[in-house]
N, C-alpha and C positions, 0 to 999 in steps of 0.2 A: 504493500500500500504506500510506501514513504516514495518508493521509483515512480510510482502512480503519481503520486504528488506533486515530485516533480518535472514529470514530463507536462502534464495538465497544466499546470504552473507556469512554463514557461512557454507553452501556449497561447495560454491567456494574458500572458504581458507581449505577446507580437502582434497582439488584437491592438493593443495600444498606439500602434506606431498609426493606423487606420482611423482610429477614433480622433488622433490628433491632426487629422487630414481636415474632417469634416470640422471639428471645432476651428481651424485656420480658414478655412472656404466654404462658412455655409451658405453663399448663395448660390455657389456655381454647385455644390451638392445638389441645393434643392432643385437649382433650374433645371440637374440633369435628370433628374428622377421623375419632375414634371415631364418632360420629352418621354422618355421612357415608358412610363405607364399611358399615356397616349399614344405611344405607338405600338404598344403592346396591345389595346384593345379597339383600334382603330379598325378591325373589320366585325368587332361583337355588333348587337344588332343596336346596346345603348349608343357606341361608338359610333354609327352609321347614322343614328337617328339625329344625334349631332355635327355630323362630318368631322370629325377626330381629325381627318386626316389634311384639311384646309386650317386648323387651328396652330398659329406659330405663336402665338404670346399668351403669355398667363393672362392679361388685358381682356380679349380675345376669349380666353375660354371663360373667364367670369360674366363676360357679358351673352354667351351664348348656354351654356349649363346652369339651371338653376340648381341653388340650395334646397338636401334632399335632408326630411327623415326619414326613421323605419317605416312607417306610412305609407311615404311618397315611395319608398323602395320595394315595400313587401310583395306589390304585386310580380316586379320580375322575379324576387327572392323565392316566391312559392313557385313560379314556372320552373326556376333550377331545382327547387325541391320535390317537383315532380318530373322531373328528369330529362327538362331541354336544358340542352347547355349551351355557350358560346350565346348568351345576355348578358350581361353585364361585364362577365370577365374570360378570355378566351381556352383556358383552361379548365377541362372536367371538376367539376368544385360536386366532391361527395363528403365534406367535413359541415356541420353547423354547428356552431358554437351557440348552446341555447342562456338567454339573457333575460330577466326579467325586466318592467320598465315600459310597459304601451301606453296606448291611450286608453285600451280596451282593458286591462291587465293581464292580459294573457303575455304565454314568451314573446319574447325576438327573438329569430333564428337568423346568425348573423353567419356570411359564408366565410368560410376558411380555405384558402388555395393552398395551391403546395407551394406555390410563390411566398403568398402569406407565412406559412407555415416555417419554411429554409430562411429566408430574406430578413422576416420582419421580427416572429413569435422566438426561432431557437438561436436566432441572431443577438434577438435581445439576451436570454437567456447566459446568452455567452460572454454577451458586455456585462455583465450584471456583477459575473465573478471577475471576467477583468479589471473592470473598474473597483471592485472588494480589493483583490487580491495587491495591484497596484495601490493602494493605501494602505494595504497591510502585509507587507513583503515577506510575511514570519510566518504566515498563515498556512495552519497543516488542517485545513476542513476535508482537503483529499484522503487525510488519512484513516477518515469515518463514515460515518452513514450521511447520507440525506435524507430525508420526511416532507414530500409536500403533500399538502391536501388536495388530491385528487377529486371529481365528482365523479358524476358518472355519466355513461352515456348509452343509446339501446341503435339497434339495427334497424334501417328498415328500406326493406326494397320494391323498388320502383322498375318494372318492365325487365326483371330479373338484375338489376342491376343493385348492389350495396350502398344504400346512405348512411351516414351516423351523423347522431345529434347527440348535443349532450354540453354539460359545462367545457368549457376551453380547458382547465389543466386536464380534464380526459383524457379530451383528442390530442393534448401536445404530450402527455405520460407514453399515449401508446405509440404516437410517432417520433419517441426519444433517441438520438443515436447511441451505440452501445456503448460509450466514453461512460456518460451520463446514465444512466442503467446498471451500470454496475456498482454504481453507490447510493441510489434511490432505494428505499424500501416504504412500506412492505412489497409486498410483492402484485402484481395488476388483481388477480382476482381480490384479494382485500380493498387495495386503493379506488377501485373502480365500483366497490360493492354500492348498491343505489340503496338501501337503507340505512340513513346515517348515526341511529344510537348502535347499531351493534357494529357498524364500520368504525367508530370511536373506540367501542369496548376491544375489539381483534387490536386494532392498531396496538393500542394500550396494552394488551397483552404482548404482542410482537416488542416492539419498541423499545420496554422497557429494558429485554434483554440484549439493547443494542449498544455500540460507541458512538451516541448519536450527535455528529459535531455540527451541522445547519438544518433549521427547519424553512419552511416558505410558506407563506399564505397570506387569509387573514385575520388578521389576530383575533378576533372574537372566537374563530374556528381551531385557531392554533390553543387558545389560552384553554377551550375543553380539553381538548387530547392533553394537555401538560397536566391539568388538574386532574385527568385520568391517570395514567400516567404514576404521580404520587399517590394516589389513591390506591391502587393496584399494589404499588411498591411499598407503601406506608413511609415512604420521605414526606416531610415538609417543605423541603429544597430539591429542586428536579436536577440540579448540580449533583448531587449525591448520588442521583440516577445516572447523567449522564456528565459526568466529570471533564472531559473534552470539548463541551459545547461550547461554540464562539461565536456562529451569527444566526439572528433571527432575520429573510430574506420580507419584508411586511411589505404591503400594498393593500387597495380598496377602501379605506377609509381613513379617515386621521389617527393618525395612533397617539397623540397626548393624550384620551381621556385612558388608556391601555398603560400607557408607561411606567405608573408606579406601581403598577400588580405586577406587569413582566416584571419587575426589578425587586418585587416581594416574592414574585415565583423563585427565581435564580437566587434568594440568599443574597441580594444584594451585592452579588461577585460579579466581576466585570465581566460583560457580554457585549458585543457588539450588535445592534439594528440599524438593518440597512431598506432605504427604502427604494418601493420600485414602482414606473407607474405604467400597467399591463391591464388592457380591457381587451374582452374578446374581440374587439376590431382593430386592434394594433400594440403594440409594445410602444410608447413613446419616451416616457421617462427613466432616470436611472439616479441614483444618489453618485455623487464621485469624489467625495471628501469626507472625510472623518468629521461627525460632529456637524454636518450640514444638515439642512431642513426644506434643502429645494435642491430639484433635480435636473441635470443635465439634458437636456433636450435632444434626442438620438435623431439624428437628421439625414443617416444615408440606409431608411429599411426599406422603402417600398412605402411611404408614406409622405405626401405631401400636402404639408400645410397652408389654411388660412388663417386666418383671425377676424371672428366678428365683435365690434366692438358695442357694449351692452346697448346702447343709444339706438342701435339696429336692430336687436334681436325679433320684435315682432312688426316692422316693417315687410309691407308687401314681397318689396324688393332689395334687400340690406344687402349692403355694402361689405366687404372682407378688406384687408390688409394681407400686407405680405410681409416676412421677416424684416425686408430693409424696414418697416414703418414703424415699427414696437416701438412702446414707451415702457418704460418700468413703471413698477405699481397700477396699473390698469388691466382693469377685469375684462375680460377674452371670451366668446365663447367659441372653442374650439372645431373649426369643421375640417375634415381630411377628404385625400382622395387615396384611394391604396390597392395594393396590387391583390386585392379579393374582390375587386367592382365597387367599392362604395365609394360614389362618385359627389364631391363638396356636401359631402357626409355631416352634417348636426350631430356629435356624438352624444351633446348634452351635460359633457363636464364644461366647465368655467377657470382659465386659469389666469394668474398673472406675471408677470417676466419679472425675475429678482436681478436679471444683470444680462447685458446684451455682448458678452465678449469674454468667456460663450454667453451662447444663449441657456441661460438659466429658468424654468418655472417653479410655480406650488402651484396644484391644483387645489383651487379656492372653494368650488361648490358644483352644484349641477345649474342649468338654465332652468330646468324645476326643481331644486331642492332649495327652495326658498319659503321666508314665511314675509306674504305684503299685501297685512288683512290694510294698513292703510298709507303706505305711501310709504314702509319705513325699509321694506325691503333688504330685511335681513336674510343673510348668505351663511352657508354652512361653516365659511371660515369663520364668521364674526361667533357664530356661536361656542366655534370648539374651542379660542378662544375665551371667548367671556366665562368659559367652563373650566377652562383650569386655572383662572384666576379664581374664581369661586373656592376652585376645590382647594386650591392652596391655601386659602386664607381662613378655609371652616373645615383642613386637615381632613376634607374628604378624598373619596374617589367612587367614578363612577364607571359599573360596568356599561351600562347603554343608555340610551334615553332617546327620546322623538318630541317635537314641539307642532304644533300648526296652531292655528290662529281663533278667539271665539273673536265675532264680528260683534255681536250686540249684548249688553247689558244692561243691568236694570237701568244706570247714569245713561243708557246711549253710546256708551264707547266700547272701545273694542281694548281686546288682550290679547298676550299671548300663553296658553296651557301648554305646562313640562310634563310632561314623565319623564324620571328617574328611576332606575335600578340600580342602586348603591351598591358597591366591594366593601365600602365603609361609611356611614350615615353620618352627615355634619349633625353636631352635637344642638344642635340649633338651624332649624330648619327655615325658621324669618331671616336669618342673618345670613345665610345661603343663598336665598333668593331674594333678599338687597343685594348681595354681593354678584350675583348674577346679569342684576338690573343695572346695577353703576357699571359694569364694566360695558356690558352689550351698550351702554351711552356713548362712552369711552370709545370705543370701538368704532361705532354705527351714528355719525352726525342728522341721518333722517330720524334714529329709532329717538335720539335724543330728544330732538326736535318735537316728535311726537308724545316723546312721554311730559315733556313741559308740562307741570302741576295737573296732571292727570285730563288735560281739556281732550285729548284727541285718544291717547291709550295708558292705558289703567296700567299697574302694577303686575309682574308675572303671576298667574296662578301657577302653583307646585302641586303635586301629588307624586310621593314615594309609591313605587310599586316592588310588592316582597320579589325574592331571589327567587331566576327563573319565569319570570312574567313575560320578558321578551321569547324566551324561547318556549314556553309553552303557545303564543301568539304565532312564532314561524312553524310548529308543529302542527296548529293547526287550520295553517293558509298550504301546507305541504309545500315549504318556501326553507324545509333543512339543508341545509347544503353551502357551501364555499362561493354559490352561486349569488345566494340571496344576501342580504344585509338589512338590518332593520334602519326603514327609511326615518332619517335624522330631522332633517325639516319638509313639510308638505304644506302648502297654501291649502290646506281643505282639513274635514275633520276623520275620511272615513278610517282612517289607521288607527289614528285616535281615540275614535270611540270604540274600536273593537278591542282596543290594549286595555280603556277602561272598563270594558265587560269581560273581558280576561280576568281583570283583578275583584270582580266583585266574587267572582268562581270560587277566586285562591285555591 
């Protein structure tokens, strides 16, 4: 395993010489990958419908391609799902990467090429440890196991032909090169099992008996399996378990409200979190500094970016930018075009650029995951935020929580309603949600604006919900898995009230 090590190793530091290519020239990267995936799908039939092949400027294709979502796309999506191909992207596409998130609440089945797959998903994969590794030259993670949280995915075919759907680590577990396979565990029939309490309970058995030096996921999912894990072994420190552990690989949501439980799980021994930003439609971000909290912008996968600036978002016809135009500190909402067909794609995250040289982001929120019951248009940063100022100050922590908005009250005004699931209950529950409210001020110049001596929005409503309330709610939306996430902010109530009739159950 140590030879392993180092061959792997210093692999991953000749990735490095590549990544400093595109950080030196990213717009001739971009411009070339723009060319590229246009002429790569200039005879699909979406390609034709636009003439791909008359288009020579980014200018040019903005003014002739509209901006899509899942929506505007799912009609060619279900054609490749039932078995034409060469629409949108000119490659046989039998991977779907299943995503929650409609307008309807059913999936999104988001396609996966083997362009995608090679290029953009096991590319990233591989910058991920370069970029680790290159900050930590010491680093023997080759010489143990790996654990990511797989989902799962089922069969189905189409005019005898094989499809698969299923969550993204699935499809990228089972299309892994043998490098990377040989230090994953457990093994696919566990990783891939589709029932997720007793796919926890195996792991947990497997695992414990491992040297297990990186895990990946996300952390909500990752911190069960640990607290299985010690539960199985009877540790209180999963260090004790797994003595060699060094990085936690996190992505999907913010992990401040996560970071002092992981650092109660580990015995407070040093462990490195590294973070990474991977949705089933692309690989885009990657952390590349020790101790950083924004991430590298990967600019030569098979992905080519705009940037819609919020002023646009529900414009008929909104406007995009391109990397020369970025301003730092300004909220983005992200649209791509990439080598699986999705074409100035609305992916629905929201990011903002921490530094142009490289290009640095933090993914800030969703274009829906906001609450603006009146104008104040609070974003999922401002929240996770004003939440760990909360919790540091009333020596909480919190395992989850979700907010949307009450519109009327008996005064006429409107609020915003929390739930909480506490790791640990501030000892004073008034003094939490002041401390919530000053900061979301602090933070949010509209929400301030609005809370101004209660004339426009009243004071947060709180409600603790006991241990377990979130996850008995994803148990029974059938929403268990690596896939889902308990949504954080929503402009509406129905999550809401079903987490509140969750709790009346206990």
């Amino acid at each position: 395993m140590a030879l392993l090590n180092s061959v792997i190793s210093w692999i991953m530091k000749k990735r490095m010489h590549q990544i400093e290519l595109f950080i030196k020239y990213p717009h001739d990267v971009q411009q070339e990958w723009f060319k590229t995936l246009l002429y790569r799908a200039n005879d699909t039939e979406w390609g034709r419908q636009y003439d791909y092949k008359s288009i020579q400027t980014v200018e040019q294709y903005r003014e002739r391609v509209p901006i899509s979502n899942y929506e505007d796309l799912k009609p060619f999506i279900d054609r490749t799902r039932a078995g034409e191909q060469n629409i949108l992207w000119p490659t046989d596409i039998k991977w779907y990467a299943k995503s929650s998130g409609t307008t309807a609440g059913k999936s999104k089945f988001i396609p996966v090429s083997k362009h995608a797959i090679e290029e953009c998903h096991f590319k990233g994969g591989k910058d991920l440890l370069s970029l680790y590794i290159n900050s930590h030259p010491e680093s023997l993670i080759f010489d143990g196991k790996s654990i990511a949280m797989g989902g799962s995915n089922r069969i189905i075919e189409v005019n005898n032909e094989a499809y698969y759907e299923g969550d993204l680590s699935a499809i990228l577990i089972q299309n892994l090169p043998f490098w990377v396979e040989m230090n994953r565990e457990p093994n696919l029939a566990v990783a891939l099992m589709e029932e997720w309490e007793e796919k926890i309970e195996k792991m947990g058995q497997i695992t414990m008996q491992l040297d297990v030096t990186t895990l990946a996921g996300v952390p909500s999912w990752i911190m069960v399996l640990i607290k299985k894990v010690m539960e199985l072994s009877g540790e209180e420190n999963i260090k004790k378990v797994w003595p060699n552990f060094e990085v936690f690989f996190w992505g999907g949501v913010n992990f401040e409200p996560y970071r002092k439980q992981f650092n109660q799980l580990f015995g407070n021994e040093p462990v490195n979190f590294w973070q990474t930003y991977n949705a089933s439609e692309g690989f885009f971000g990657i952390q590349d500094r020790k101790g950083a909290d924004d991430l590298l912008l990967m600019l030569d996968y098979g992905v080519f970016y705009e940037f819609m600036p919020m002023d646009q978002l529900n414009k008929e016809t909104p406007k995009t930018i391109g990397l020369n135009e970025v301003k730092l500190d300004v909220n983005y909402a992200l649209i791509i075009s990439t080598n699986a067909g999705l074409w100035r794609y609305k992916i629905g995250d929201t990011i903002v650029f921490t530094s142009l040289d490289p290009f640095r982001i933090k993914v800030s929120g969703r274009t829906k995951n906001f609450i603006n019951a009146v104008g104040e248009e609070v974003i999922m940063d401002n929240a996770d935020k004003a939440i760990a100022i909360a919790c540091e100050k009333c020596k909480a922590s919190v395992n989850e929580y979700t907010a949307g908005p009450v519109y009327s009250l008996s005064s006429n005004s409107a609020c915003h309603e929390w739930i909480f699931e506490f790791e640990k209950e501030p000892s004073n529950l008034a003094v939490f949600a002041d401390s919530l409210d000053n900061a979301l001020k602090s933070l949010n110049s509209d929400y301030e604006a609005k809370r101004y001596r209660n004339m426009i929005l009243n004071e947060p409503l709180i409600h603790v919900a006991p241990q377990g309330t979130f996850y008995k709610w994803l148990k029974m939306n059938n929403k268990l898995g690596g896939q889902h996430k308990v949504p954080r902010l929503v402009n509406g109530r129905k999550y809401l009230n079903e987490i509140l009739e969750v709790m009346k159950g206990k």
